[in-house]
N, C-alpha and C positions, 0 to 999 in steps of 0.2 A: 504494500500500500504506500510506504516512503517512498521506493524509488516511483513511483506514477506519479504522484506530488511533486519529486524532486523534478523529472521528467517536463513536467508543464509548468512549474515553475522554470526552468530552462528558457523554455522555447518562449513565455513568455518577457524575461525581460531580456534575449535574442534579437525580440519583435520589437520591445522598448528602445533599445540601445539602437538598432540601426534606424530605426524612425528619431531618435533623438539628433543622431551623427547627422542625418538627411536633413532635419531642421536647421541642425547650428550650418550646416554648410549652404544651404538657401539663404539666411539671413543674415550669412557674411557677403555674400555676395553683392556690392555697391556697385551701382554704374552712377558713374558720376558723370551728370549733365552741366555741360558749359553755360554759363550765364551769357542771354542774349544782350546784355549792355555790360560787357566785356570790355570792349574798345572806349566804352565813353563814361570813363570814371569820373566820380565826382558829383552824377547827376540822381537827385532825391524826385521818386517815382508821384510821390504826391503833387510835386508844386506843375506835373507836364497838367494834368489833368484840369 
């Protein structure tokens, strides 16, 4: 009866850990988008409006 508990206790935190690995590796994942007013530093978005 232990080893069938130990068993599915296994395979579940198996299932834990590589869905945890799969998250932290999605959420490191950045794509860093360039800012469209790049070039023209200096300028406060409120006062174009």
């Amino acid at each position: 009866m232990a080893v069938t508990r130990l068993k599915r206790k296994e395979a579940k935190n198996r299932s834990r850990s590589s869905k945890r690995v799969a998250d932290i590796k999605r959420l490191k994942t950045f794509v860093q988008i360039q800012s469209p007013y790049k070039g023209e530093s200096g300028i406060v978005l409120e006062d174009q409006a």
